[in-house]
C-alpha positions in Angstrom: -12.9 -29.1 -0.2 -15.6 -31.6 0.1 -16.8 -32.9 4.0 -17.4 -36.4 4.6 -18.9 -37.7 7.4 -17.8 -40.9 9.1 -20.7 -42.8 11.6 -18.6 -45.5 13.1 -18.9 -46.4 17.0 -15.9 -48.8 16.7 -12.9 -45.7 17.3 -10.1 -47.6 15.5 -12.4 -48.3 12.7 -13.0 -44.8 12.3 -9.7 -43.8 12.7 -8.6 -45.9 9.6 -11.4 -44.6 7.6 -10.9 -41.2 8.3 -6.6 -41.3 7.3 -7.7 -43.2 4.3 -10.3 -40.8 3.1 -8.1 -37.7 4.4 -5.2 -38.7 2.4 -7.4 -38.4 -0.9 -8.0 -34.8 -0.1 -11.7 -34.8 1.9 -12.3 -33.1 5.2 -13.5 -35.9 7.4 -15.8 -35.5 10.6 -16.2 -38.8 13.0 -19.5 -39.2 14.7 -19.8 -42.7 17.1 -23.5 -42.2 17.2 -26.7 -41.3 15.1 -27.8 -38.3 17.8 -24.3 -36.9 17.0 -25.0 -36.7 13.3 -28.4 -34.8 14.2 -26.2 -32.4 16.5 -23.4 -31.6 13.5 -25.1 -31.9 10.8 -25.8 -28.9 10.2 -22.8 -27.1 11.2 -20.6 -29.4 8.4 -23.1 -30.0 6.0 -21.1 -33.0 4.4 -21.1 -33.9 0.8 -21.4 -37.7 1.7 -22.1 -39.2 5.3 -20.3 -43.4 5.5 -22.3 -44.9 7.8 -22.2 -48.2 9.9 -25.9 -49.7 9.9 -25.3 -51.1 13.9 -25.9 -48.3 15.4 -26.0 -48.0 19.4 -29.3 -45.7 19.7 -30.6 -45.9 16.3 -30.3 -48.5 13.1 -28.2 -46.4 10.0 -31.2 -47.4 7.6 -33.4 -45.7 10.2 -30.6 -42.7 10.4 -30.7 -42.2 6.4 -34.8 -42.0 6.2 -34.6 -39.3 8.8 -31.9 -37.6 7.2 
């Protein structure tokens, strides 16, 4: 099954993301914040990571160089 990452600080946001995208068949992860993504990265190693580009410690364009 393929993993997809969700970045999304705004929880009801993610929420509806997440039953949308589970309901075609991905495993979904939610992260609120770019250190989280650093911290699970690794252990998921997602297909695709969504990403909100308002991030609270670090801008998503930012998050997707480092990546």
């Amino acid at each position: 099954m393929k993993r997809i990452l969700i970045v999304e600080p705004s929880k009801s946001f993610a929420q509806f993301l997440n039953y949308i995208i589970s309901r075609l068949g991905y495993e979904v992860y939610q992260v609120d914040s770019a250190n989280q993504v650093f911290e699970k990265i690794n252990g998921i190693m997602p297909d695709l990571i969504i990403s909100e580009t308002k991030l609270k410690d670090l801008n998503g364009i930012e998050l997707c160089k480092r990546l």
